[in-house]
C-alpha positions in Angstrom: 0.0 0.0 0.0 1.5 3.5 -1.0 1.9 6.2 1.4 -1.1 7.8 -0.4 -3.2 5.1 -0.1 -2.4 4.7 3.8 -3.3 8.8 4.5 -6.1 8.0 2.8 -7.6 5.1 4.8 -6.4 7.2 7.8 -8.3 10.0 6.9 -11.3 7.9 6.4 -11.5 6.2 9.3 -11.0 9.5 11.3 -13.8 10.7 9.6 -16.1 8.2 10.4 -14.7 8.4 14.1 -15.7 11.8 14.4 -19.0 11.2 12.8 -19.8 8.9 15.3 -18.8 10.4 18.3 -21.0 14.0 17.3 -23.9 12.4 15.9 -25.7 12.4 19.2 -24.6 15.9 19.8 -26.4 17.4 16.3 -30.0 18.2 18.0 -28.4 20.5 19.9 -27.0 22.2 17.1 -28.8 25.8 16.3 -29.2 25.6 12.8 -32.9 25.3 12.2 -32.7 23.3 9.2 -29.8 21.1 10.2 -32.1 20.0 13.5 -35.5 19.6 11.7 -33.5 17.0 9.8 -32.0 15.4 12.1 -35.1 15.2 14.4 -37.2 13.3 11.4 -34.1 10.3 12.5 -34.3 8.5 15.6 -31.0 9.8 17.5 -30.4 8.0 20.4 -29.6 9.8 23.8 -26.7 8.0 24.6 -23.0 8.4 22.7 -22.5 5.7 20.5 -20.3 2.7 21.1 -17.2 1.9 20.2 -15.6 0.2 18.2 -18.9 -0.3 15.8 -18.7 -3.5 15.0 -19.1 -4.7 18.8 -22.4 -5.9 19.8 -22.7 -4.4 23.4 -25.3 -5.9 25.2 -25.0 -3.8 28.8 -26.2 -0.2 27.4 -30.0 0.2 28.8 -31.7 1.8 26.3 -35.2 1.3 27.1 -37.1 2.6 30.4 -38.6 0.5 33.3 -41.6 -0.8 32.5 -44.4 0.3 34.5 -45.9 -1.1 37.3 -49.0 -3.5 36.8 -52.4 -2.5 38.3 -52.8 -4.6 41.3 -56.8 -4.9 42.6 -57.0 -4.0 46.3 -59.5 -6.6 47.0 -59.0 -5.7 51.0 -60.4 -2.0 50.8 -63.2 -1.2 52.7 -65.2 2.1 52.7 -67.9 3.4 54.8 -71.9 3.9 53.9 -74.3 6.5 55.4 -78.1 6.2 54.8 -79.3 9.6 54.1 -82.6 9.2 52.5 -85.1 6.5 52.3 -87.7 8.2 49.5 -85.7 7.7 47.7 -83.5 5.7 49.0 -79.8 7.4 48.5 -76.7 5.7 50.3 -73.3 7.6 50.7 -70.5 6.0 50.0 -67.0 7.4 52.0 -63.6 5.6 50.2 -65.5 3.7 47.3 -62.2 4.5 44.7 -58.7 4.3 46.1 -56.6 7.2 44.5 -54.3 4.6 42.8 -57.6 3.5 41.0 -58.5 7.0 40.4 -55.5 7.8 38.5 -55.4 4.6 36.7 -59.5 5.6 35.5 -58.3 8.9 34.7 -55.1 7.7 32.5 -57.4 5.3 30.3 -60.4 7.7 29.2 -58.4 10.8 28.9 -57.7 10.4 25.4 -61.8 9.2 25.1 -63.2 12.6 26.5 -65.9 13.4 23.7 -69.5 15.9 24.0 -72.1 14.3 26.1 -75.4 12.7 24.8 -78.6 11.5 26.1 -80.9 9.1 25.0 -84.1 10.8 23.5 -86.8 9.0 21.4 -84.6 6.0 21.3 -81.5 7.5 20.0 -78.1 9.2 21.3 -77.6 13.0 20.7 -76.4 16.1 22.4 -78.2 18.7 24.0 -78.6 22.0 25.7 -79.2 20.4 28.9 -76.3 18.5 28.8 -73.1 20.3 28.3 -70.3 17.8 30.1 -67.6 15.8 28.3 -67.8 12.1 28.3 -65.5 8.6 28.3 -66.7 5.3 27.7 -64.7 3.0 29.3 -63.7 -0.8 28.7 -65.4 -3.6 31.1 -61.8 -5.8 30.7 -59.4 -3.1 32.0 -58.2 -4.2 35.3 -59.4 -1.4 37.2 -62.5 -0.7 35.7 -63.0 -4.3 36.8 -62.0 -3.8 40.3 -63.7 -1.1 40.4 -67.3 -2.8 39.4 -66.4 -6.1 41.6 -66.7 -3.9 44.3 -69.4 -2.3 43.5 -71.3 -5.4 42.6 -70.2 -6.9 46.1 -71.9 -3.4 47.4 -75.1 -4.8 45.7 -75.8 -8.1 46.8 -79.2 -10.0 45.6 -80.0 -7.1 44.0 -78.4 -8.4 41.0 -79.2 -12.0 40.2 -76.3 -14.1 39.1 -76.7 -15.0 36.0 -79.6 -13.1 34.5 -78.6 -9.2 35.4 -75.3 -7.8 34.9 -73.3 -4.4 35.7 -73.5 -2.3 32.9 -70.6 -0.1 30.7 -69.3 2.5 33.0 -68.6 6.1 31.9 -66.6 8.7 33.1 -68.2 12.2 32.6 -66.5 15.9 32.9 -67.3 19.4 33.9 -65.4 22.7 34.0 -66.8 25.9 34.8 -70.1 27.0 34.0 -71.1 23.0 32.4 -74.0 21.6 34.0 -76.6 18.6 33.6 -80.0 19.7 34.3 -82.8 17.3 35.9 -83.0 14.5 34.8 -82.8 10.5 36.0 -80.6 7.9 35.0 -83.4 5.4 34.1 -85.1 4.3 30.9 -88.9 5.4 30.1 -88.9 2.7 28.0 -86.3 -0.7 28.8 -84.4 -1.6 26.3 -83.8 -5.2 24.6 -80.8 -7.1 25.5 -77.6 -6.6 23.8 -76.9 -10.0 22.9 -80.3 -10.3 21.3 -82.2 -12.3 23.6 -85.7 -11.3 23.7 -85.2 -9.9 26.8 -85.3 -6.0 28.2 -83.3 -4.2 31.0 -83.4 -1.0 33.1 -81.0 0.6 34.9 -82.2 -0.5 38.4 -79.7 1.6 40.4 -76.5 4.3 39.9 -73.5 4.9 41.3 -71.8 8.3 41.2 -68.2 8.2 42.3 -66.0 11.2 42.0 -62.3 11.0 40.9 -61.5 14.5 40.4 -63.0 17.5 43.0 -60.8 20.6 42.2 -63.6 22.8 42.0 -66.4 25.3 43.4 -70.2 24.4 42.6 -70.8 21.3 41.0 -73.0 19.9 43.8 -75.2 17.1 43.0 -79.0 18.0 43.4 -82.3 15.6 44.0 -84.7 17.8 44.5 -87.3 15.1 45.9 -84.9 13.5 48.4 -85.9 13.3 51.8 -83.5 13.4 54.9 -83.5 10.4 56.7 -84.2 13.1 59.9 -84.1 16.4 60.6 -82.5 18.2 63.3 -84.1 17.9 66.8 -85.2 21.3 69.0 -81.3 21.3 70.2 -80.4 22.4 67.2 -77.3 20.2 66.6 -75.3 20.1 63.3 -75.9 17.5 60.8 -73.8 16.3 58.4 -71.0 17.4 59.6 -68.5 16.0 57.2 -64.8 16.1 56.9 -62.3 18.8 58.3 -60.8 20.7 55.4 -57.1 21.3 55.4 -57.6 24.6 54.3 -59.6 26.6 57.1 -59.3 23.3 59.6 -63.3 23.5 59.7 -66.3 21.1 59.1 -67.8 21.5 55.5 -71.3 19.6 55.1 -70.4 16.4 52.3 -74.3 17.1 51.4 -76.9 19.9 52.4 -80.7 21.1 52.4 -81.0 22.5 48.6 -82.4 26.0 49.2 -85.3 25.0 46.4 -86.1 21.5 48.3 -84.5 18.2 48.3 -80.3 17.6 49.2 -77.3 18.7 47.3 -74.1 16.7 47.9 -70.5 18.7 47.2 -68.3 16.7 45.1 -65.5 14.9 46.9 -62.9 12.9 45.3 -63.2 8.9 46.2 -66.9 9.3 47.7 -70.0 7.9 46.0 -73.6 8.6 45.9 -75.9 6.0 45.6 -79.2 5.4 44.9 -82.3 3.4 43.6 -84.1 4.0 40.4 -86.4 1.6 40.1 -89.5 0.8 42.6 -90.3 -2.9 43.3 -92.7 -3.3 40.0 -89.7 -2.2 37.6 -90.9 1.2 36.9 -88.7 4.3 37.4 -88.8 6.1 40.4 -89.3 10.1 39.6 -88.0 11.0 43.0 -84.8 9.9 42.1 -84.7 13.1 39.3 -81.6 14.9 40.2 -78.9 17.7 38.3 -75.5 18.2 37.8 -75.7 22.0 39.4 -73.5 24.5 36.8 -69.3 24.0 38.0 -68.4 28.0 39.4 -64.4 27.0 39.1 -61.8 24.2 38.5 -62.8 20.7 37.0 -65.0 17.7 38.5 -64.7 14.1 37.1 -66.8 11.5 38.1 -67.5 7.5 37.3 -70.8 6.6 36.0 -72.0 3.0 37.0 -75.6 1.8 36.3 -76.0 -1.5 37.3 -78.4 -3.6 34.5 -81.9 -5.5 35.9 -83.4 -8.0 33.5 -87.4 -7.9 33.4 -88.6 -11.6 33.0 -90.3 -13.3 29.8 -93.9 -11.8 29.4 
């Protein structure tokens, strides 16, 4: 090999050594064009190895997988019966915050207008003015989530013949609202696998996951308390001290226009019955989404599904 020949392999392989060594440096170069075309590549974010031709197994080029949703089958939560017509149940602790931000993760990208069912068909309207997520029955949390709540319901659900339906996540920011309305069908509707059998929605839950807001209470404007205060006077209701003026603030409260309103708080449920005995819906169980002042309110949607039998 001439001494040409040699300076010029040399200079070649330099070359190529200092190609290899800047190429992970080039995003940071500040020529616009030279870093739009780079970007379109996939540059890693590590220097490169070297010599080339080595395979080396011990770089760690991909990130820690994360962690698998694990159902807390040993969480409890508390109930308080505050109405009997109708009857409404609340529900302290029903969603752990790990489920919460697990829910949250998996419909954020499914957030679309809310509907309602009118004349037998989906479509949006003035009283409705929330955002909603469907969400998937084989996701592990949403699974959790509704073997807990079917637990909650005991007999009744038959085994076998009723079934917890699709839940749905709904959203609010300021000044959305639902007005009255109830959760179950004037008319049941025919089975989905298409049996010649109907359903209605013989109960709801309504769990909040996200409560940094003002407004937004919860309103039935039939519902009874369970009592009323006695000639003492004493508080009712009390609720949880907040952190921020280390004070009692009512989870629910006489509606100035009738019935109770119940203040969004992350974790808690309300529930209640929609159907009476004979299958037909109960109109006391009406309630509204009261207009959001501030902030943003996310709550879970569950309406378990009761099978009418063969006329």
């Amino acid at each position: 090999m001439t001494g040409t020949s040699i300076a010029k392999a040399a200079g070649i392989w330099a070359g190529g050594l200092l190609l290899g060594l800047g190429l992970p440096y080039l995003p940071n170069l500040t020529s616009p064009r030279l870093t739009s075309f780079i970007g379109d590549f996939p540059i890693p974010d590590y220097p490169f190895a070297f010599p080339f031709f080595k395979n080396h197994t011990n770089l760690n080029t991909t990130s820690a997988p994360e962690t698998p949703f694990v159902c807390d089958t040993s969480h409890t939560y508390r109930t308080e019966l505050v109405s009997l017509e109708p009857l409404i149940i609340y529900i302290h602790d029903l969603i752990t915050p790990a489920e919460i931000t697990s829910l949250l993760e998996t419909a954020e990208p499914k957030f679309a207008p809310s509907q309602v069912t009118k004349h037998g068909r989906q479509q949006q309207t003035s009283d409705r003015t929330s955002s909603s997520a469907g969400l998937p029955r084989d996701d592990p949390t949403v699974m959790c989530v509704l073997n807990r709540t079917r637990t909650f319901l005991g007999t009744m659900l038959r085994d076998g013949w009723d079934e917890m339906g699709p839940p749905q996540l709904v959203r609010y920011s300021s000044g959305q609202r639902f007005n009255v309305h109830h959760d179950w069908f004037d008319s049941p509707q025919w089975a989905p696998d298409g049996s010649p059998r109907k359903w209605n929605r013989v109960a709801s839950f309504f769990a909040i996951l996200e409560d940094t807001c003002t407004g937004g209470e919860t309103h039935f404007p039939f519902a009874k308390p369970i009592s009323s205060s006695s000639p003492l006077g004493e508080v009712m209701w009390q609720g949880a001290v907040t952190e921020e003026k280390q004070e009692a603030k009512p989870l629910w409260r006489k509606h100035e226009d009738g019935g109770l309103a119940f203040r969004p708080v992350a974790g808690n449920a309300i529930f209640w019955v929609n159907l009476h005995a004979n299958g037909t819906g109960d109109p006391r169980t009406n309630h509204a989404g009261l207009p959001l002042e501030t902030g943003r309110k996310t709550a879970m949607n569950i309406w378990p599904r009761q099978y009418y039998t063969y006329d």
